[in-house]
C-alpha positions as CSV (number, residue, x, y, z in Angstrom):
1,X,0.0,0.0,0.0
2,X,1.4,3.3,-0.7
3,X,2.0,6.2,1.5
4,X,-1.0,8.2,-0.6
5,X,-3.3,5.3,0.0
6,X,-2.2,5.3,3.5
7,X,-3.1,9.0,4.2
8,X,-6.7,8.7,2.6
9,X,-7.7,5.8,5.1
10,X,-6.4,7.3,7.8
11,X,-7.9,10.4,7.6
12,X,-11.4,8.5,6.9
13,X,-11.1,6.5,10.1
14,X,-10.2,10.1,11.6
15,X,-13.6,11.6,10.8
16,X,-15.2,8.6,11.7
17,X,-13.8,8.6,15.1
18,X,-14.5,12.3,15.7
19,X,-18.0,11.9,14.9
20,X,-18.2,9.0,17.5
21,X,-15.9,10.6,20.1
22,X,-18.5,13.8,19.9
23,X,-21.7,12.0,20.3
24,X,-20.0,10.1,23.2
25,X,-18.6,12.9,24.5
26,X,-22.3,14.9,24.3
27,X,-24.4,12.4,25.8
28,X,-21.8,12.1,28.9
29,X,-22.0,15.4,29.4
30,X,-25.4,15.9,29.3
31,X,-26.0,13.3,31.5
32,X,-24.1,14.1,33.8
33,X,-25.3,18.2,33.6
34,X,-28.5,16.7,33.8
35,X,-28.0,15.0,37.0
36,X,-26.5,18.3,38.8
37,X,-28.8,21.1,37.4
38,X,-32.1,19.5,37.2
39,X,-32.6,19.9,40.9
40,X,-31.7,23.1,41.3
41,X,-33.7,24.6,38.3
42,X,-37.0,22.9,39.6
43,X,-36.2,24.3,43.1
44,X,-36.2,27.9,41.1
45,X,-39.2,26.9,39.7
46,X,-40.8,25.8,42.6
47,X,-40.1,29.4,44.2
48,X,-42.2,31.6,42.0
49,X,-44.6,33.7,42.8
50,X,-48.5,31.3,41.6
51,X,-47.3,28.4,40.3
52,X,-47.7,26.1,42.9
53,X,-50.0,26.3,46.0
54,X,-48.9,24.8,49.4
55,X,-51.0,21.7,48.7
56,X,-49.1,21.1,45.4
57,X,-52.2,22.3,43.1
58,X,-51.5,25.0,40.4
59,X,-53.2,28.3,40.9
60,X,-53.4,31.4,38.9
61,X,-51.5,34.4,39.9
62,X,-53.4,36.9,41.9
63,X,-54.7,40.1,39.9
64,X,-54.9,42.3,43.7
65,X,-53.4,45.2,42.9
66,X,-52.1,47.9,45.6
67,X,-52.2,51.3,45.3
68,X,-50.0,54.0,47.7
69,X,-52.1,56.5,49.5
70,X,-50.1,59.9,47.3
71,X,-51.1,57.9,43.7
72,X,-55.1,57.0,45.1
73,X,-55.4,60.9,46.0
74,X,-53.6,61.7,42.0
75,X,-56.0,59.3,40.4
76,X,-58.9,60.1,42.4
77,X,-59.9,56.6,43.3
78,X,-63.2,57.0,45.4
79,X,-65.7,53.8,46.9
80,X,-68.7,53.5,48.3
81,X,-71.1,50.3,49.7
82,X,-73.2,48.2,47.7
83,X,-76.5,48.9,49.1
84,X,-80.1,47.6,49.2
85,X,-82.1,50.2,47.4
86,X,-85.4,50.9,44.9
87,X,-84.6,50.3,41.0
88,X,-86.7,52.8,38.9
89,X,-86.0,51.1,36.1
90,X,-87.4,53.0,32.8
91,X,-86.7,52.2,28.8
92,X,-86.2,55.3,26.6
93,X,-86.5,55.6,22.8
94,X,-87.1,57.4,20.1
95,X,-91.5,57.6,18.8
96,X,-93.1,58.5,15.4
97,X,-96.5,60.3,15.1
98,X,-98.8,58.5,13.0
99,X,-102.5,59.1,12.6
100,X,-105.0,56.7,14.2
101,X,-105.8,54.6,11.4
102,X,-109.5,53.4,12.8
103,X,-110.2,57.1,12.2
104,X,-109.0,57.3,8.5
105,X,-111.6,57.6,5.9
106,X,-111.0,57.3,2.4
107,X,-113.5,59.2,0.0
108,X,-114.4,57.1,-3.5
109,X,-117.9,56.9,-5.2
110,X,-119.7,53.4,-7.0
111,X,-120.8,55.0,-9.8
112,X,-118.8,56.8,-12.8
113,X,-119.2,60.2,-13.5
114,X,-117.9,63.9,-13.8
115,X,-117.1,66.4,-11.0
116,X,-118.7,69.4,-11.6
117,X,-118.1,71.8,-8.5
118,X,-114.9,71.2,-5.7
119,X,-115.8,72.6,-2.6
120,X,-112.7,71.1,-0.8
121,X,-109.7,72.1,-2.6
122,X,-106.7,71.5,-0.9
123,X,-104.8,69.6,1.5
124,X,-104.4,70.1,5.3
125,X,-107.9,71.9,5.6
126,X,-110.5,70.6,8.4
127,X,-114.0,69.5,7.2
128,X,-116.4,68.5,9.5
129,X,-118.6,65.3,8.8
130,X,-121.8,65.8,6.7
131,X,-119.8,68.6,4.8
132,X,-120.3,69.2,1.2
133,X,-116.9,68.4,-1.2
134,X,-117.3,68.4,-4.5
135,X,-121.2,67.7,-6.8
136,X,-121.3,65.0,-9.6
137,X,-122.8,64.6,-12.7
138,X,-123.7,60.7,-13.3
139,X,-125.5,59.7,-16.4
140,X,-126.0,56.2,-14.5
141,X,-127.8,57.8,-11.4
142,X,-129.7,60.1,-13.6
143,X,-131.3,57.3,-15.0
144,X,-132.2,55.6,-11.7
145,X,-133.8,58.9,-10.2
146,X,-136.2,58.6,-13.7
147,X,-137.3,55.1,-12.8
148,X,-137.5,55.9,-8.8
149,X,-139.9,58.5,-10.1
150,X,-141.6,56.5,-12.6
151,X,-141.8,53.5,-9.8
152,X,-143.7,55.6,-7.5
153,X,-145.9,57.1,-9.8
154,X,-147.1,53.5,-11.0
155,X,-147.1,52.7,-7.0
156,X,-150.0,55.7,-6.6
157,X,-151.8,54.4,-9.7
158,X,-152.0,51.0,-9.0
159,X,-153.5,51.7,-5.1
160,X,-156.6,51.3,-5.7
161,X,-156.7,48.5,-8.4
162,X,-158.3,45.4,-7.2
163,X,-155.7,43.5,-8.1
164,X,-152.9,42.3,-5.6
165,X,-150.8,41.3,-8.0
166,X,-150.3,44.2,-9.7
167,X,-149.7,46.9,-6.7
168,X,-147.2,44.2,-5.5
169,X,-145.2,44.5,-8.0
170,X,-145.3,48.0,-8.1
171,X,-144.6,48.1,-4.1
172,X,-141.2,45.8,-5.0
173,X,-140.3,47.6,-7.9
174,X,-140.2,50.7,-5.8
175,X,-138.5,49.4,-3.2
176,X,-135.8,48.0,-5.6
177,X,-135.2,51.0,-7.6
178,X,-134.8,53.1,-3.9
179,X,-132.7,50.2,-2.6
180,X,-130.2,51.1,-5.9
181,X,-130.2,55.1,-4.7
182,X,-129.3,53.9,-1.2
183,X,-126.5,51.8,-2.4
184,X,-125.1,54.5,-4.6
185,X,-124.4,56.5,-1.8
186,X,-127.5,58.8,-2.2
187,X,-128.9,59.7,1.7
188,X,-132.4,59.6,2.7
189,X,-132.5,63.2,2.8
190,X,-131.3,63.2,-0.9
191,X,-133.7,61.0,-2.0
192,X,-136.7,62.3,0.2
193,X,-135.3,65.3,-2.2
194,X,-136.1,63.8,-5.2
195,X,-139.4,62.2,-4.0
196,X,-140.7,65.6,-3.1
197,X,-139.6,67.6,-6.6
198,X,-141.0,64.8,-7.9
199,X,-138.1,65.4,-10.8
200,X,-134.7,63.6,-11.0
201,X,-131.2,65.9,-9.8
202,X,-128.8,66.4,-12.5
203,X,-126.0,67.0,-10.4
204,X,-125.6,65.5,-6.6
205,X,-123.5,66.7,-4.3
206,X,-120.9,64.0,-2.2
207,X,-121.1,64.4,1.3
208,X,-118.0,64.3,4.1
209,X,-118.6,60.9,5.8
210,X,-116.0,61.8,8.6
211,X,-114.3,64.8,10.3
212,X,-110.6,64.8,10.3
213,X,-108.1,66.5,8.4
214,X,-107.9,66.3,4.6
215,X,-104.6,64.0,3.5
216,X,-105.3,63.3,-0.1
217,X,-107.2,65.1,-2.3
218,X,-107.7,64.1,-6.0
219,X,-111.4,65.3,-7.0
220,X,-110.5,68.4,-9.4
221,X,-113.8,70.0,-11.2
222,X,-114.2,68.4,-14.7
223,X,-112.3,65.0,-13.7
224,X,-114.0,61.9,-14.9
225,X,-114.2,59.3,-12.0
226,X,-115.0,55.8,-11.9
227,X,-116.2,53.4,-9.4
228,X,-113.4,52.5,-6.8
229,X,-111.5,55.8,-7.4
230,X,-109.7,57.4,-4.3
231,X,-110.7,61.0,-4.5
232,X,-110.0,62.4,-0.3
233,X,-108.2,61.0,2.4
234,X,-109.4,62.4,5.7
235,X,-107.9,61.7,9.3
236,X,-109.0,62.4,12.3
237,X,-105.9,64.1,14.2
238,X,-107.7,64.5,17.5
239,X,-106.2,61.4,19.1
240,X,-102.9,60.5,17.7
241,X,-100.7,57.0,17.6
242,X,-96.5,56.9,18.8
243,X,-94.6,54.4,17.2
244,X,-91.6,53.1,19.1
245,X,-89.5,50.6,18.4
246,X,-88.2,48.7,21.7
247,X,-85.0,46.4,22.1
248,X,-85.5,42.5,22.1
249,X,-83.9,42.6,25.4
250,X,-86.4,45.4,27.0
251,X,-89.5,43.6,25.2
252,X,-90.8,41.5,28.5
253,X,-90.2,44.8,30.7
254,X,-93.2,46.3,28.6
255,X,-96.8,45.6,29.2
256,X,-100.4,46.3,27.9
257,X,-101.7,49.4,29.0
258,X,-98.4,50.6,30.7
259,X,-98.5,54.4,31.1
260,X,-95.6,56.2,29.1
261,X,-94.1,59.6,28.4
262,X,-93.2,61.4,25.4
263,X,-91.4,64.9,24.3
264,X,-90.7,66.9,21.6
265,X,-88.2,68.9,20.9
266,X,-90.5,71.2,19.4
267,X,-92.5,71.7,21.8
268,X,-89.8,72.1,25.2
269,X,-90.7,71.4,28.9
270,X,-94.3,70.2,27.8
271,X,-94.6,66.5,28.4
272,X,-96.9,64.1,26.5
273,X,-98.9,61.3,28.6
274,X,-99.5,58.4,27.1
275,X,-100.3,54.7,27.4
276,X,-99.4,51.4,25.7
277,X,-102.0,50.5,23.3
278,X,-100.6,47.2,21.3
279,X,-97.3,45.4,21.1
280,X,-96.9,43.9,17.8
281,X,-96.4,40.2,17.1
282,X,-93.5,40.5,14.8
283,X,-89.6,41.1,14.9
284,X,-87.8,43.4,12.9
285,X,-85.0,40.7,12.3
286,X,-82.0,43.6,11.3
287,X,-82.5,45.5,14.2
288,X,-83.3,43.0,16.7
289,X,-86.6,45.4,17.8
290,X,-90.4,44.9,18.2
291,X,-93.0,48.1,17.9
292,X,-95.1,49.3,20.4
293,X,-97.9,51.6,19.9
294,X,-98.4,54.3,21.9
295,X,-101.8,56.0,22.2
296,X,-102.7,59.9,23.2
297,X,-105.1,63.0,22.9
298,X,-104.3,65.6,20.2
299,X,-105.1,68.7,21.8
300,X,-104.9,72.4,19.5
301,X,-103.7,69.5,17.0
302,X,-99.9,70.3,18.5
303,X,-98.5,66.9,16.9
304,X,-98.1,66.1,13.7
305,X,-97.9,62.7,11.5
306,X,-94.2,62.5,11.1
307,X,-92.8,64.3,14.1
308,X,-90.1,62.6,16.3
309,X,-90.7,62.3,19.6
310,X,-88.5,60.8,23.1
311,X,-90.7,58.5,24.3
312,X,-90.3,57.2,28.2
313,X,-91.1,54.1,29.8
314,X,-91.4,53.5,33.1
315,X,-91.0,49.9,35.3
316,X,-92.6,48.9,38.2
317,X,-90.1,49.7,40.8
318,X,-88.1,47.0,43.3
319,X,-86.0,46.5,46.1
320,X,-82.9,45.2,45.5
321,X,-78.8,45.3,45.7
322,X,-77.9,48.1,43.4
323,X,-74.5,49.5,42.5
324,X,-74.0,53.0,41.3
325,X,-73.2,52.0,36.6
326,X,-69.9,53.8,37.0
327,X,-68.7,50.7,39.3
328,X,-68.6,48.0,36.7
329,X,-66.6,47.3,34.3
330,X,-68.0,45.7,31.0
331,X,-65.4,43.3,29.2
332,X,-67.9,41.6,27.1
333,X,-67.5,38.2,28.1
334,X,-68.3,39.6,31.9
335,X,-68.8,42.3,34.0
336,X,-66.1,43.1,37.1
337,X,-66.1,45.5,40.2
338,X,-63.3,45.9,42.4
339,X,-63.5,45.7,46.3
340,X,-61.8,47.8,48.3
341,X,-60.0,45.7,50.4
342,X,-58.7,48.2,52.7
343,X,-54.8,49.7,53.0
344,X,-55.0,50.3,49.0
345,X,-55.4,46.5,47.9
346,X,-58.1,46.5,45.1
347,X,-59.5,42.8,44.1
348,X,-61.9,42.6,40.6
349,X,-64.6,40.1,41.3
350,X,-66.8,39.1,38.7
351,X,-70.3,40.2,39.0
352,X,-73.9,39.0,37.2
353,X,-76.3,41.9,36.1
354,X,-79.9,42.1,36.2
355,X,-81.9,45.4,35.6
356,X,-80.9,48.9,35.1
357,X,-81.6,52.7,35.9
358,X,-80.3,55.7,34.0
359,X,-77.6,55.8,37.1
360,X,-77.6,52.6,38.8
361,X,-78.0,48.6,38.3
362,X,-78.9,45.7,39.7
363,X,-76.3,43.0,40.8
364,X,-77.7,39.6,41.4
365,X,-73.9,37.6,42.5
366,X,-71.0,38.5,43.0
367,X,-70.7,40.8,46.2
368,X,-73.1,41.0,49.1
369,X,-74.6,44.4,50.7
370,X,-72.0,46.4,52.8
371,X,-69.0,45.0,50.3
372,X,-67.2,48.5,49.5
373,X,-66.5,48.8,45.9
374,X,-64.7,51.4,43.7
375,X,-66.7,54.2,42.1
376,X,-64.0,55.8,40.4
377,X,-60.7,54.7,38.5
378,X,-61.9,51.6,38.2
379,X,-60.5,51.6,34.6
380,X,-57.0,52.8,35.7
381,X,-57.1,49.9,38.8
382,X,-58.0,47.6,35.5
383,X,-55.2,48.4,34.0
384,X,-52.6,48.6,36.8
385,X,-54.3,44.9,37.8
386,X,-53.7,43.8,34.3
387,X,-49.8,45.0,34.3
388,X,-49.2,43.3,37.2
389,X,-50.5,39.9,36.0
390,X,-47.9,40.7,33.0
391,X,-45.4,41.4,35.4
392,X,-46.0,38.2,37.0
393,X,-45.8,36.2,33.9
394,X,-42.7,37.9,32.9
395,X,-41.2,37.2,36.1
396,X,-42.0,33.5,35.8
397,X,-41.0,33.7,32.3
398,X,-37.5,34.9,33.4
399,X,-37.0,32.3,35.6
400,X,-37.5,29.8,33.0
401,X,-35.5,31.2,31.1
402,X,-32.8,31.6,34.1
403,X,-33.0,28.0,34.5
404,X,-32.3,26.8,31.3
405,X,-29.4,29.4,31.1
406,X,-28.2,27.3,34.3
407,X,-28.5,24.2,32.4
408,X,-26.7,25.4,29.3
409,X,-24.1,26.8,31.3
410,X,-23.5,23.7,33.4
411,X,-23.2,21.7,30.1
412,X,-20.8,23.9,28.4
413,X,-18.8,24.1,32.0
414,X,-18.3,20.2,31.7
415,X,-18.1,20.1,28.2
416,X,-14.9,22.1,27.9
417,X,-13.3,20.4,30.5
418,X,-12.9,17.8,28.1
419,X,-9.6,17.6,25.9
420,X,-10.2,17.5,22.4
421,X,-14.4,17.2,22.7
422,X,-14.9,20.8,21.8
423,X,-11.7,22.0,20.4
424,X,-12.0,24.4,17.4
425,X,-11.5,23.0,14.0
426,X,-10.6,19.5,15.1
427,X,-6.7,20.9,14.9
428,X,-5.9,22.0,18.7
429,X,-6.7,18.4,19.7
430,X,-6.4,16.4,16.6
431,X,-3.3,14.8,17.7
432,X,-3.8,14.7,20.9
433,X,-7.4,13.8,20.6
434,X,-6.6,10.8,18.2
435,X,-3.2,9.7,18.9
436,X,-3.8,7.7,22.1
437,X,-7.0,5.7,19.7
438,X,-5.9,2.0,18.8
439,X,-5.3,1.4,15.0
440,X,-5.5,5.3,14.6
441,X,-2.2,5.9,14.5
442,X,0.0,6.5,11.1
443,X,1.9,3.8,10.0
């Protein structure tokens, strides 16, 4: 074998070797690093503050917080008890005017025809019931006047034929021909008009069948109507109807009949009584509401169909443990207060709502009456309590990470007190390192 030939295996048993030495070497080490560090790092461990209780059970780190007297006086940190005391609990919103739709009248005829003369000619006037509005000329009712006429005449002649027959016929062809009149809207005193002339009116004039205020209005003189057509729209404005729309939360706070409140801004310091009239069966899905009807008197005709209005409704009171809504703290997934636990230690608790005020609310667990509770700051204590519980993760972070800076440490120590393990390069120790292994040696 030649010297070249030599070299090459040599060095590849060299490598080898190193490789093996290392791993060796490694697993010795951390063995034996292992076996002197483990304890003490668990001790560390064992040490901070929350991790482990004093029956061996994990806990999790307290979120107290304490305060110095000079900082509670900067931040203005004020408390007070959580007293038993009387809810008024009311639900405020925002109400519509409407008009009371069982007093809405539309005005529409059964015949067809042409207006002749409008005596109501414009919207937003009054008219009183039985008030004229416009006269019609009807080629239709024309022709029924003649044979009302014509019926009654053959109704005189026929009262003293012998005959039954005949002056029933004429009795039930009178009655059918006034029966027509009646159902075209004629009144008796119209037709006791025509009975009387004893001659048939060209033009008739259409009566208001309501009072109210005029909405619509659509009869112009010379305008050809049919049956059906929508010529006045009258409302009666004397009594009025608030729409409000209430939150699906607030719905089974609001009852039949419940007396309510309502303002307008333009009409300031005057206050609006009202009741609840309906609740309707249906939910507006998008908004999450349901409407409530309100009901109340018009006087002077003050409100109007469209105006906005703040309506109020009020609860039936109880007695219960109340905290001033300044107190709590809403998170979203829960509600918190903090104690006062005397000396400047604040503790959250976790509380569970029921009712509100415009000022205070209801707390159904959680504290107890006579527990002091923080009025003010309680968002700055939330914050200070939260930093802490960082701090205290941090801290326990850090002592993780101390330990395993221990271990490292500890394994480096031993594994450099090893000759030729961790030398750089393979070249401070190669010689040394290799030189004493059998069959390494150049021959």
């Amino acid at each position: 074998m030649t010297n070249e030939t030599r070299w090459k295996a040599w060095a590849g048993g060299a490598a080898a070797a190193g490789v093996i030495a290392g791993a060796i070497g490694g697993f010795f080490a951390a063995h034996m690093m292992m076996g002197d560090t483990s304890m003490k790092g668990m001790k560390d461990m064992q040490g901070m503050q929350g991790m482990e209780s004093r029956g061996g059970s994990r806990t999790a780190p307290t979120a107290a917080v304490t305060i110095p007297a000079g900082t509670r006086q900067l931040i203005g940190v004020r408390s007070a008890p959580a007293t038993v005391g009387t809810l008024e609990q009311e639900i405020r919103t925002v109400g519509t005017v409407d008009y009371d739709e069982r007093a809405f009248t539309q005005v529409n005829l059964r015949v067809s025809g042409w207006i002749r003369e409008v005596f109501v000619n414009s919207v937003g006037r009054p008219v009183r019931k039985g008030e004229p509005l416009f006269t019609l000329y009807s080629p239709d009712l024309l022709a029924t006047q003649d044979e009302y006429l014509l019926a009654l005449k053959s109704k005189t002649q026929l009262a003293a034929s012998p005959l039954a027959d005949a002056k029933d016929h004429a009795a039930a062809f009178t009655a059918s021909a006034r029966e027509r009149l009646r159902l075209w809207d004629l009144t008796e005193e119209q037709i006791a008009g025509v009975e009387r002339r004893g001659k048939a009116e060209q033009v008739l004039t259409v009566y208001a069948p309501s009072s109210g205020i005029v909405l619509k209005r659509e009869a112009l003189p010379g305008k050809y109507v049919e049956p059906g057509t929508t010529l006045y729209e009258v409302a009666d404005l004397s009594h009025v109807w608030v729409h409000a729309d209430i939150y699906e939360s607030e719905v089974a706070a609001v009852k039949l009949n419940q007396p309510a409140s309502v303002t307008f801004a333009s009409y300031p310091g005057e206050t609006f009584r009202a009741r609840v009239a309906y609740i309707y069966p249906s939910l507006n899905s998008e908004a999450r509401t349901v409407r409530v009807r309100l009901e109340l008197p018009n006087p002077g005709l003050k409100l109007k169909p469209g105006m906005y209005g703040t309506v109020t409704l009020r609860i039936e009171s109880v007695k219960t443990l109340v905290v001033p809504k300044e107190a709590v703290l809403d998170t979203g997934l829960r509600q918190l207060v903090y104690l006062d636990r005397g000396q400047g230690v604040y503790e959250p608790a976790p509380v569970k709502l029921g009712r509100k005020s415009q000022d205070r609310v209801e707390v159904l667990e959680g504290i107890k009456e006579g527990d002091r509770i923080v009025t003010s700051a309680n968002f700055l204590l939330d914050a200070d309590s939260k930093l802490a519980s960082a701090g205290s993760m941090q801290e326990m972070m850090g002592r993780i990470g101390m330990a395993d800076w221990q271990m490292r440490g500890a394994y480096e120590k031993k594994d450099t007190g090893k000759e030729g393990v961790s030398a750089p390069s393979g070249r401070a120790g190669e010689n040394g390192g290799m030189k004493d292994m059998p069959g390494m040696a150049p021959r």
